[in-house]
C-alpha positions in Angstrom: -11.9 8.8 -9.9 -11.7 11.0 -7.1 -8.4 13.5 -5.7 -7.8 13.9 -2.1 -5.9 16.6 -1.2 -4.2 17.0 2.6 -2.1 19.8 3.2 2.0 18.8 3.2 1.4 15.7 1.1 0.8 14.7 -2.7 -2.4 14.5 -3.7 -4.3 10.8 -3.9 -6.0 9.7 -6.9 -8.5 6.8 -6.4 -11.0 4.8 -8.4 -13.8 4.0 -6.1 -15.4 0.8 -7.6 -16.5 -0.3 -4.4 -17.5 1.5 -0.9 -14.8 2.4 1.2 -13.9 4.8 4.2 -12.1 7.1 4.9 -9.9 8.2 8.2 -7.0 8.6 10.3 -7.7 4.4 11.2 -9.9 2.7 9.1 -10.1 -0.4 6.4 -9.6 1.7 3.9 -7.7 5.2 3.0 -5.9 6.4 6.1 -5.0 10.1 6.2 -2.9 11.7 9.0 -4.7 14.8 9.5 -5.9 15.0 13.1 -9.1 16.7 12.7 -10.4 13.8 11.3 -12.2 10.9 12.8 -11.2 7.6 12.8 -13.9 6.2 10.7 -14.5 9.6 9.1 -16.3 9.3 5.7 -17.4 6.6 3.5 -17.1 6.7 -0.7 -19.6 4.5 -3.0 -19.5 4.8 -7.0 -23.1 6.0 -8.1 -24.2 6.8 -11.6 -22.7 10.2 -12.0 -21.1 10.7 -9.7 -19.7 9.3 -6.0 -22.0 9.3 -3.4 -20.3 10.7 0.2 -21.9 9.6 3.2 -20.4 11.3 6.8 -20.0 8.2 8.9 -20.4 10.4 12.8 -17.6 12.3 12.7 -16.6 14.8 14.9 -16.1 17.5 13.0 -18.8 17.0 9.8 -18.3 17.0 6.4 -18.8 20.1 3.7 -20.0 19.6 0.6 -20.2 23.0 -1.1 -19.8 24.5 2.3 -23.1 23.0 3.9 -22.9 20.4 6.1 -23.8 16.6 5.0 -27.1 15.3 5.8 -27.1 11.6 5.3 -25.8 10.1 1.7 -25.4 12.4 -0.9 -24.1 12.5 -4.3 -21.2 14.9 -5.5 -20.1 15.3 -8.8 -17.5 16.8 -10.9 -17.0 20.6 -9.8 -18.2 20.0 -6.2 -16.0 20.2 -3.3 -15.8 18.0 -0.1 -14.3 19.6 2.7 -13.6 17.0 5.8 -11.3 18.5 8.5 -8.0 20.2 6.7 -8.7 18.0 3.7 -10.4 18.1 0.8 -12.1 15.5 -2.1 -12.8 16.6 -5.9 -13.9 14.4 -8.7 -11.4 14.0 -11.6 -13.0 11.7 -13.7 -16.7 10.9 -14.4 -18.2 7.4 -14.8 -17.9 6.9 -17.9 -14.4 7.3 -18.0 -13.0 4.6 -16.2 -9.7 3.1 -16.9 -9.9 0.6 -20.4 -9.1 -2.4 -18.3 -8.9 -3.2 -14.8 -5.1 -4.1 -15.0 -4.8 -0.2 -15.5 -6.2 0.3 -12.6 -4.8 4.0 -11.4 -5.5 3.2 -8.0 -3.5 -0.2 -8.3 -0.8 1.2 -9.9 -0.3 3.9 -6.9 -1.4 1.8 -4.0 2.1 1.0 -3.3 3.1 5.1 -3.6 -0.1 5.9 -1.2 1.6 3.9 1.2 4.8 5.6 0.8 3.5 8.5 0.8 1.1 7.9 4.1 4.2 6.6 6.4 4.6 9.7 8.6 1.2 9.3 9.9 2.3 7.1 13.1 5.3 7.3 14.9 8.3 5.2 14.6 9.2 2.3 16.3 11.8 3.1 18.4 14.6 1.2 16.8 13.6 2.7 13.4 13.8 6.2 15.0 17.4 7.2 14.4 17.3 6.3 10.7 20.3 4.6 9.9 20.4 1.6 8.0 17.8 -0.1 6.9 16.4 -2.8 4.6 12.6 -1.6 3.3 9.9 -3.2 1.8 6.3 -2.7 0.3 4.0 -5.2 -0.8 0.4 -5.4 -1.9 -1.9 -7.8 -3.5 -2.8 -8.7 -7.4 -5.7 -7.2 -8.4 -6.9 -6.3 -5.1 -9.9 -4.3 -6.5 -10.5 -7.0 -9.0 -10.9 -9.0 -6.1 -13.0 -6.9 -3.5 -15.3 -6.2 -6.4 -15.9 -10.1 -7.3 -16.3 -11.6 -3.9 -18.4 -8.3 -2.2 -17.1 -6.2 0.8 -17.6 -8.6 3.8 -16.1 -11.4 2.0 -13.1 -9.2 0.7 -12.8 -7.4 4.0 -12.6 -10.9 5.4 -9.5 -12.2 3.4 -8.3 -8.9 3.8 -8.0 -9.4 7.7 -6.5 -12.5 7.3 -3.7 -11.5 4.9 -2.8 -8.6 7.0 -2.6 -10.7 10.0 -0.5 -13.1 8.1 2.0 -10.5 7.3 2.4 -8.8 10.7 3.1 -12.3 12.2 6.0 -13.0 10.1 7.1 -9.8 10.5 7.0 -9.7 14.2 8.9 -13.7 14.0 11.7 -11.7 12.0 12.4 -9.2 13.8 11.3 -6.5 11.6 8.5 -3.3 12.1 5.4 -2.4 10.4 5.7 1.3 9.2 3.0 1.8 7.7 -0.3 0.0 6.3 -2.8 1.3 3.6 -5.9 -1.2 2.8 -3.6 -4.3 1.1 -0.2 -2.4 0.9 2.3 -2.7 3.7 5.4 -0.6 4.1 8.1 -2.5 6.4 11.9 -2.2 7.6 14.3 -4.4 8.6 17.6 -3.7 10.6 19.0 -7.0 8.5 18.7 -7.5 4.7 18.7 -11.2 5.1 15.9 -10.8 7.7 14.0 -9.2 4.9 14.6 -11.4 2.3 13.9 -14.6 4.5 10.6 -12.8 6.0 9.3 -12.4 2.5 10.0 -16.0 1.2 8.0 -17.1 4.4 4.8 -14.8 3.2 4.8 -16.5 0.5 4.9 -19.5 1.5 2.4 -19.3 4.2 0.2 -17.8 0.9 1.1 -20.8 -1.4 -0.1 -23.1 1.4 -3.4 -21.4 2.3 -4.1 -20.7 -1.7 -3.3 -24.7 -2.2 -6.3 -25.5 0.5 -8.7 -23.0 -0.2 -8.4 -21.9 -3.7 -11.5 -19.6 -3.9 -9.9 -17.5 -1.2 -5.9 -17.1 -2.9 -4.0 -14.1 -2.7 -0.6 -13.1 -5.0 1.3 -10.7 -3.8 4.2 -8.9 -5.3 7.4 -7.4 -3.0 10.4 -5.2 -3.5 12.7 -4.3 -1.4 15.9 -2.2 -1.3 18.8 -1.4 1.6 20.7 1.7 2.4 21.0 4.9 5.0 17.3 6.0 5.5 16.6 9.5 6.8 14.1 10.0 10.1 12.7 13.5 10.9 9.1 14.9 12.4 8.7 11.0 12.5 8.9 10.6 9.2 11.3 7.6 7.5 12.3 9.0 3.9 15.2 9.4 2.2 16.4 7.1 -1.7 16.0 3.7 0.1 12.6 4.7 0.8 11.8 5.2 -2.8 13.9 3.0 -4.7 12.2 0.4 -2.3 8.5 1.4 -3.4 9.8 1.8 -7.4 11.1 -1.5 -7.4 7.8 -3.3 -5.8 5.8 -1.8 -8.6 8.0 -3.4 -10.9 7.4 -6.7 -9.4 4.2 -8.9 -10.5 2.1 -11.3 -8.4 3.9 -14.0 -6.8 7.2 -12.4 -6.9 10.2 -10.9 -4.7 12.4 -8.1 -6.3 15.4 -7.4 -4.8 17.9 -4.0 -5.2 21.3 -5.3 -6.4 22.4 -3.9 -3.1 20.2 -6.4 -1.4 21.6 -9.4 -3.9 25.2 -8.8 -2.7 24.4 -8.6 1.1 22.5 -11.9 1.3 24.0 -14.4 -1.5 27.1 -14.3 0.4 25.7 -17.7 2.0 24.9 -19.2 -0.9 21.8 -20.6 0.6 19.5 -18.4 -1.1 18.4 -19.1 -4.9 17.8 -16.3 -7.4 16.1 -16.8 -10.6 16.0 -13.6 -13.5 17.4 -10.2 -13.2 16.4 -7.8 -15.3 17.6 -3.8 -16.2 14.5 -1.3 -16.1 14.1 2.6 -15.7 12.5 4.0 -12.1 9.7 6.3 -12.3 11.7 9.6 -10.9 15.3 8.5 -10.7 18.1 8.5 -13.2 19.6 5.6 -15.2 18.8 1.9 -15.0 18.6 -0.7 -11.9 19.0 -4.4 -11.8 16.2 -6.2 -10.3 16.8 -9.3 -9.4 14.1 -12.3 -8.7 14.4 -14.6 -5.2 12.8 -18.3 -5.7 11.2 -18.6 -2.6 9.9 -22.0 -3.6 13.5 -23.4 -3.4 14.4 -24.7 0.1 17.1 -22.7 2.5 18.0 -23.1 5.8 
């Protein structure tokens, strides 16, 4: 496991299991600060350590203060300077999670995106706040996955789920704030636009899963409404939150909704909701009803 630290933010914490980069725009962990490149760095897992290999940047990479000269392994207690940022190990090899369903990195991906969405500006509609309907979503056992079928293959399906959630996105009228590897962090001027964008997702997932079944992706959603905050370009504020909290609450296959979002878009009575179910937030007070969509009932 690995921390990287950029000034103004919270810290990352990421099990590298497989090679990945790193940069402000990348397939992989994207990082606002401007002094890096946009393929900066990449990160492999290497017996004892992580090996660090500068991919051309501009500005170099430190390890220990001297300048990186082709792959090279760091281990606990060295230091990885790359632009304002900077990369410790936290954990050795031999203590990996127990189980890959305890992933660390899987159970934060969701936050990392959160966390990364003032690296881009706003769309314009989004830039007065106001409200909003936001979502986050990611896939199952995305590092399950990339490890079984090998990086090009991964970074393959990868491509096509991403493009497959942008286009839906665009056809609803809604705005991508922010991506990170599999996670997506979205907003929505209209709850039901939301709602009806997600059950098409999965759709368009059940159908390509049905045809090529070595290739299928889950994905879990959650989504919450209410007055979100915009300032330095930044969209924050409880909706924000509450919308990331209750997508890491949801499992593969499955759309959570606020109960704020329930009572804007039942009204219709088009849509079909299956169980609800009371749980505790990680950082916010007293319990929330999440409540299940069935996207695989039909609606207009």
């Amino acid at each position: 496991m690995v921390r990287i630290c950029e000034p103004g933010r919270t810290p990352l914490h990421l099990v590298i299991r497989r090679p990945i980069a790193v940069g402000r725009d990348c397939d992989g962990v994207l990082l606002a600060d401007a002094e890096l490149s946009r393929r900066h760095l990449q990160l492999s897992a290497t017996a004892g350590g992580v090996t660090v290999q500068d991919l051309g940047s501009t500005n170099g990479t430190l390890v220990d203060g001297t300048a990186l000269d082709g792959p090279t392994l760091v281990q606990a207690g060295q230091v990885v300077m790359f632009g304002q940022c900077r990369l410790e190990i936290v954990a050795g090899a031999d203590q990996q999670p127990s189980s890959l369903d305890d992933d660390p990195m899987r159970r934060t991906s969701i936050d990392i995106v959160a966390a990364a969405a003032a690296a881009e500006p706003l769309p314009p509609l989004l830039s007065q706040g106001g409200t909003l309907t936001i979502v986050f979503s990611d896939i199952e056992q995305s590092t399950r996955r990339g490890a079984l079928l090998g990086d090009e293959q991964w970074m393959g399906l990868l491509a096509f789920h991403n493009s497959l959630v942008r286009r839906h996105v665009e056809r609803r009228g809604g705005f991508e704030v922010k991506s990170q590897g599999d996670g997506f962090m979205l907003a929505f001027p209209s709850a039901r636009s939301a709602v009806l964008c997600s059950i098409d997702i999965m759709r368009a997932l059940d159908v390509h899963a049905r045809s090529r079944p070595t290739d299928a992706l889950r994905i879990r959603i959650g989504m919450h409404a209410g007055e979100a905050i915009v300032e330095d370009g930044d969209l924050f504020g409880k909706p924000v939150v509450l919308a990331a909290r209750i997508a890491s609450q949801a499992r593969g296959g499955e759309i959570r909704v606020s109960s704020l979002v329930r009572e804007i878009v039942e009204s219709r009575g088009d849509l079909v909701f299956g169980d609800s179910r009371d749980v505790q937030l990680k950082g916010l007070a007293g319990a929330y009803s999440l409540h299940a969509i069935d996207w695989t009932a039909r609606h207009d």
